[in-house]
C-alpha positions, -999 to +999 in steps of 0.1 A: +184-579+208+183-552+177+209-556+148+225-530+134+239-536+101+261-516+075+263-526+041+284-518+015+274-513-021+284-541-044+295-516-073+313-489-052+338-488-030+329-460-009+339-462+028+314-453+055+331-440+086+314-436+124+337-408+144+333-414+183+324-382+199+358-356+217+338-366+248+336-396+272+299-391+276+280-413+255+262-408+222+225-422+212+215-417+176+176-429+169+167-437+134+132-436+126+110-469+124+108-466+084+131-471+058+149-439+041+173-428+014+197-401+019+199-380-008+237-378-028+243-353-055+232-381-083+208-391-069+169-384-076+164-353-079+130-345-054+152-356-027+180-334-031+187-305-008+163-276-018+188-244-008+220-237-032+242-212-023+273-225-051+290-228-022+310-196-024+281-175-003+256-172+025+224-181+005+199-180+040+203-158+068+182-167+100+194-141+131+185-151+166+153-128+163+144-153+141+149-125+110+149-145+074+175-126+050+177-140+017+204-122-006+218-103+027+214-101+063+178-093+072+167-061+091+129-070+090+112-102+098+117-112+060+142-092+039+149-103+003+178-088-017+183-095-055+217-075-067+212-080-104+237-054-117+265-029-102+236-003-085+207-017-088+191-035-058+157-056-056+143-058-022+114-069-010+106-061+032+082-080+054+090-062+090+076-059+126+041-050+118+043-032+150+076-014+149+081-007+114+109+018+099+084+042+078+060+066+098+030+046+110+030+008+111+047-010+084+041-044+073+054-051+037+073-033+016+082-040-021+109-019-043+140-015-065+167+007-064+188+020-088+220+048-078+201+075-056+165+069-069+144+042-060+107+030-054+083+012-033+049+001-025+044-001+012+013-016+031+004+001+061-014+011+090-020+049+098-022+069+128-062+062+127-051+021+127-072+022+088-048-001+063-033+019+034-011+011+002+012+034-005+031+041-041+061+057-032+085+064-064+120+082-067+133+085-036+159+114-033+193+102-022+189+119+011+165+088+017+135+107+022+108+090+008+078+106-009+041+092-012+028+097-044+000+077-044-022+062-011-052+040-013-069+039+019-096+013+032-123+033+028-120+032-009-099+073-012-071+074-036-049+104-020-026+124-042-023+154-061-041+141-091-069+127-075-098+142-067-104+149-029-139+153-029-169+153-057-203+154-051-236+153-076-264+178-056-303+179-062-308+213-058-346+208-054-344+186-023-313+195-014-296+160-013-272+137-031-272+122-056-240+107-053-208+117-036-170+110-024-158+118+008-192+138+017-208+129+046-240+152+042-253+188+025-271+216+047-292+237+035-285+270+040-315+290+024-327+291-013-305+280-038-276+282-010-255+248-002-226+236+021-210+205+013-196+185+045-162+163+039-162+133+057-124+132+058-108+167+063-086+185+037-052+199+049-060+233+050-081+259+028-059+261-005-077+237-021-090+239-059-128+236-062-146+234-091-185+240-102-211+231-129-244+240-125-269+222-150-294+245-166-329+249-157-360+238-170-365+262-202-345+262-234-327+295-227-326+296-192-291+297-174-274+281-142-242+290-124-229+281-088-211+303-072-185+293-042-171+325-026-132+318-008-152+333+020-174+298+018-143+276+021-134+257+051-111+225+057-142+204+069-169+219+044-173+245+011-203+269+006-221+283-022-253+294-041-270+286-072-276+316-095-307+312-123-315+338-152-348+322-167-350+325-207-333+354-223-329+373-189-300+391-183-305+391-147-291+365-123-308+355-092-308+331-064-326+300-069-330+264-061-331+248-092-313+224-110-286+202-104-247+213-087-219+191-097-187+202-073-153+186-075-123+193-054-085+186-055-061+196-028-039+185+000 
């Protein structure tokens, strides 16, 4: 039959004590087919417990959703909470990517708070299912949270200091060059242009600006005009105006080259 032995150690004196079960029903306890060192305070130092809590706190919080808190008691599926001084707070939030607690789907957020103002950068799904990060600074105490700053998938940075669209048009063609958030131009007669936004702006009120490059002679002079009549949230009109060499007469042509930018909710 199998031995079972218990050994001593010839310098200590420690005493190693089995405890029968409060039951009647009887106990097995397997040990694994290799040998093994349990792990003591002194001992080396790779095998000592990896979690301290100083014994004085909850260090590890697992809830029976299987939430991990570290720092606190989690609300998302990982919640970590650094309290490094009296009113500040470092958290760091990886929750439901389903059910998240910000508008759209929430998957990680990462801030610090401080006394009624914090901040936080917050990954995200919106209500088109496109991935966005989010900068989201100085939250009121009310707990209202403000986006500042969005990068969405398709390469747009929205904010108020960003531009919403800008486009470079061939006025010859008409085409572009190169554009943001255009999806095409239509040509609306000589010299007249309506740039199509590939993502909508909010309404109307937006700020659009123009620079028409100068024609082909030395004197001669461009401008491109965009009437509020010609602005719409999905597209903006205008026209190219020419006055050839020292003329002091402005016309409608289709030379040149429009740069448009636009900021705006």
């Amino acid at each position: 039959m199998a031995k079972v032995k218990i050994q001593g150690h010839a310098s200590g004196t420690g005493v190693v004590t089995v405890t029968a079960p409060n039951t009647s029903t009887d106990r097995t306890i397997t040990l694994p087919d290799a040998t093994a060192t349990i792990a003591t305070t002194t001992d080396v130092a790779a095998r000592l417990p990896s979690i301290v809590d100083g014994g004085n706190a909850t260090a590890i919080t697992i809830d029976s959703s299987e939430n991990v808190g570290i720092g606190a008691a989690p609300a998302y599926l990982l919640d970590v909470h650094s309290a490094a001084t009296s009113g500040t707070t470092v958290t760091a939030n990886l929750s439901n990517a389903k059910y998240g607690v910000t508008t759209g789907y929430t998957a990680l957020q990462i801030g610090t708070q401080y006394d009624d103002g914090s901040s936080r950068i917050v990954s995200r799904n919106n209500s088109g299912n496109q991935s966005e990060l989010t900068l989201q600074p100085h939250a009121s105490s009310s707990g209202v949270w403000t986006d500042a700053l969005t990068l969405t998938s398709d390469g747009r940075g929205l904010s108020q200091f960003t531009a919403k669209v800008w486009v470079k048009i061939n006025g010859n063609t008409p085409s572009f060059y190169d554009s943001h958030n255009a999806s095409s131009i239509t040509d609306n007669g000589v010299g007249q242009y309506q740039v199509n936004f590939s993502n909508n702006m909010s309404n109307y009120n937006y700020c659009a600006v123009a620079h028409a490059h100068a024609g082909g002679g030395t004197n001669d002079t461009n401008i491109f005009e965009m009437p509020d009549s010609g602005r719409a949230t999905s597209n903006i009109s205008g026209h190219m105006m020419s006055a050839l060499n020292t003329a002091t007469t402005f016309s409608q042509a289709s030379d040149g080259l429009v740069d448009i930018v636009i900021f705006g909710d």
